[in-house]
C-alpha positions in Angstrom: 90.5 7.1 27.8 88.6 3.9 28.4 90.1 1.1 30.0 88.6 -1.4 26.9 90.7 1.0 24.5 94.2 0.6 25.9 94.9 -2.1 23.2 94.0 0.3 20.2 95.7 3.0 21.2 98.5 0.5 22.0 98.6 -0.5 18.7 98.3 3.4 17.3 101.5 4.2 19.2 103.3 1.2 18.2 102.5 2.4 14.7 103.6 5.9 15.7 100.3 7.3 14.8 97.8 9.1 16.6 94.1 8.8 16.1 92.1 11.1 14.8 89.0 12.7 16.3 86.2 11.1 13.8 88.0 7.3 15.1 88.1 8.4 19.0 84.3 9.7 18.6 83.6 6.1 16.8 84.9 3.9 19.2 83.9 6.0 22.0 80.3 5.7 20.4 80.4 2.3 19.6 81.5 1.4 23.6 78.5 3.8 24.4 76.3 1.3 22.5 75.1 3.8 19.9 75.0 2.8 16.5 75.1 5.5 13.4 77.2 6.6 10.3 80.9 7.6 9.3 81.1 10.2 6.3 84.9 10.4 5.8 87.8 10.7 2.8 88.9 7.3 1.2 92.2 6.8 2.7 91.6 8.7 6.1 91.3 5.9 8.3 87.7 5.3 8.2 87.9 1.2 8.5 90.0 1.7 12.0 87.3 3.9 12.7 84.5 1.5 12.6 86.0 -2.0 13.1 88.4 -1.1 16.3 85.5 -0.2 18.8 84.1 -3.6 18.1 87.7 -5.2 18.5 88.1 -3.5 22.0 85.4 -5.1 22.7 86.0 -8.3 22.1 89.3 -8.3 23.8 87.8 -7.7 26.9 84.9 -9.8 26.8 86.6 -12.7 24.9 83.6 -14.8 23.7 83.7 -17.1 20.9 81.7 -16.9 17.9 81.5 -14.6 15.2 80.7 -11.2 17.0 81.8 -8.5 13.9 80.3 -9.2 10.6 81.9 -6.5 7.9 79.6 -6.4 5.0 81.2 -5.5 1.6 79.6 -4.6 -1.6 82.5 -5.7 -3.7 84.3 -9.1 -3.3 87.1 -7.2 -4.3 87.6 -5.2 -1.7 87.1 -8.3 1.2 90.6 -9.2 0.7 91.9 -5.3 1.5 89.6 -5.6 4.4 90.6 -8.6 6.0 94.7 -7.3 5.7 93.9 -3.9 6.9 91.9 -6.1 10.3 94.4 -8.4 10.9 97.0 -6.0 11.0 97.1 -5.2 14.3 95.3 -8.6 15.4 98.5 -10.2 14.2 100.9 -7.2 15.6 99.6 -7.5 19.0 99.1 -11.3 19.1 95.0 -10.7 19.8 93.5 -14.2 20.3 90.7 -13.1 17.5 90.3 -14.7 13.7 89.3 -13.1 10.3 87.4 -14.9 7.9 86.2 -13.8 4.3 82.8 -15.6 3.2 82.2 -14.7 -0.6 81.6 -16.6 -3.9 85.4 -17.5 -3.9 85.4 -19.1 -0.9 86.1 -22.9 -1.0 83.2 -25.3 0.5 85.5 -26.4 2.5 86.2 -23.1 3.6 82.9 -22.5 3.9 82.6 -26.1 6.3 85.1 -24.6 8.9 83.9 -21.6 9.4 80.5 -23.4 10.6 82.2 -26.1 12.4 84.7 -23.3 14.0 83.5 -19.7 13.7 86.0 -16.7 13.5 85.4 -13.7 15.7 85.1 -11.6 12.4 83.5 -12.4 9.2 83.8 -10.5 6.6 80.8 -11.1 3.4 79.0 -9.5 0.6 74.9 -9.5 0.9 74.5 -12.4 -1.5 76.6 -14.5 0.6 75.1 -13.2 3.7 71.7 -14.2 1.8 72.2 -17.7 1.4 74.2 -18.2 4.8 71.3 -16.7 6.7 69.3 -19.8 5.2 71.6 -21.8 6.7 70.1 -24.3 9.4 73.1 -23.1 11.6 72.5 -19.4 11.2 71.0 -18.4 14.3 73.6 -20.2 16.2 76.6 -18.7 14.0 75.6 -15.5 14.9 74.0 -16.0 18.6 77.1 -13.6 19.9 77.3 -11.3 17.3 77.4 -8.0 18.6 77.9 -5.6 15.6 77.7 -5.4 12.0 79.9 -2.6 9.5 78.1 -1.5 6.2 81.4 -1.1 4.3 81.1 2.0 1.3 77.0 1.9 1.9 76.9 4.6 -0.6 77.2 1.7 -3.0 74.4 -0.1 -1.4 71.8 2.2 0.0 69.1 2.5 -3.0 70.0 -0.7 -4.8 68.7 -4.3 -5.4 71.8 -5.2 -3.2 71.1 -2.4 -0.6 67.8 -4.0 0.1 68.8 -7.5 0.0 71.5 -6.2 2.5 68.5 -4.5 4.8 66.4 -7.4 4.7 70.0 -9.8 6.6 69.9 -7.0 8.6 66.4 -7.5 9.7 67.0 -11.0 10.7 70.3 -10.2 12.7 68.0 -7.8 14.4 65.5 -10.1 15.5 67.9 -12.8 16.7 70.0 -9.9 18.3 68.0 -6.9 19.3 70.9 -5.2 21.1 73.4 -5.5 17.8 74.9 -2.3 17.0 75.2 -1.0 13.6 77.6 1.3 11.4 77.3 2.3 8.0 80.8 3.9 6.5 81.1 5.7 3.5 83.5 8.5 1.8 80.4 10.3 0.1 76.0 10.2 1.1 73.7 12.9 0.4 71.1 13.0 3.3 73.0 11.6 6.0 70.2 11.1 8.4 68.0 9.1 5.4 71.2 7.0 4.8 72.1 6.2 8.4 68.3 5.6 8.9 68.3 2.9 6.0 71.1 1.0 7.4 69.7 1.0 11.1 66.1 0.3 10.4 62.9 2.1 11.2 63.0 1.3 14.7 66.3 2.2 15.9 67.5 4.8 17.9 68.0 8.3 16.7 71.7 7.3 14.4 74.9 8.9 15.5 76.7 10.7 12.7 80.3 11.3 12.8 81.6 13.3 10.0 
């Protein structure tokens, strides 16, 4: 086991649970810096599998700044998100902040995050849209170091999907190195869907199924 995932599995026994292979092979990928797809049930764990690589991460390297950005499709589900994250943030004490950035966010809200980053940020494409125009943008996100495409099967192929690729794009060119995982409980063509949310250019995608 890595040294970098000694917290998470902390947490895992703490919880009396035991990983399963598909969130091993993620992190383990994710520490690797390979970036790819998840194809798993709803309910199986899949969120763990794809946010906790990045957390390991970030306990090690503590930086500040938003290095995880979660992008959600429905502002629905950003809520669920942010309790499943900062459960084990909060049951281990980890020095790291989740934020939700959506259209119920208060412009207040909105003013601290900017003034004070969190580590993860958690948005839909629309508000990742107009915060991208944001003057303060590139240095928001000058440490971020991954991004998760939560339930891209409800992306991939729309309006949103594309609007979602195109923030992408710019992340990429601010960050060349940022790693990227799409998540989903059902894709056809796995390698065209992991291809969409990587981009042209990257790196053959890692699929974990």
């Amino acid at each position: 086991m890595s040294a970098a995932l000694e917290p998470i599995e902390a947490w895992f026994s703490q919880q009396h649970w035991t990983p399963m292979a598909f969130q091993r092979q993620c992190w383990a990928a994710y520490l690797a810096g390979e970036s790819g797809l998840l194809q798993v049930p709803t309910g199986s764990g899949k969120t763990y599998a794809a946010v906790l690589g990045p957390v390991a991460e970030m306990l090690q390297r503590r930086q500040r700044g938003v290095q995880l950005l979660v992008i959600t499709p429905l502002r629905a589900l950003s809520r669920d998100l942010a309790l499943a994250i900062e459960a084990p943030i909060q049951a281990m004490g980890w020095p790291l902040k989740v934020a939700i950035r959506n259209g119920d966010t208060s412009s207040h809200e909105r003013g601290k995050q900017l003034r004070t980053p969190p580590e993860i940020l958690i948005t839909t494409p629309e508000s990742l849209s107009v915060l991208l125009a944001n003057p303060k943008a590139p240095e928001l996100f000058g440490a971020l170091q991954a991004v998760v495409l939560d339930e891209w099967h409800e992306l991939m192929g729309s309006k949103r999907g594309s609007q979602c690729e195109l923030c992408l794009s710019w992340l990429r060119q601010l960050r060349p190195q940022l790693r990227t995982w799409a998540i989903s409980a059902t894709i056809g063509n796995l390698q065209e869907a992991a291809r969409a949310a990587l981009g042209s250019e990257a790196a053959q995608p890692r699929i974990i199924t």
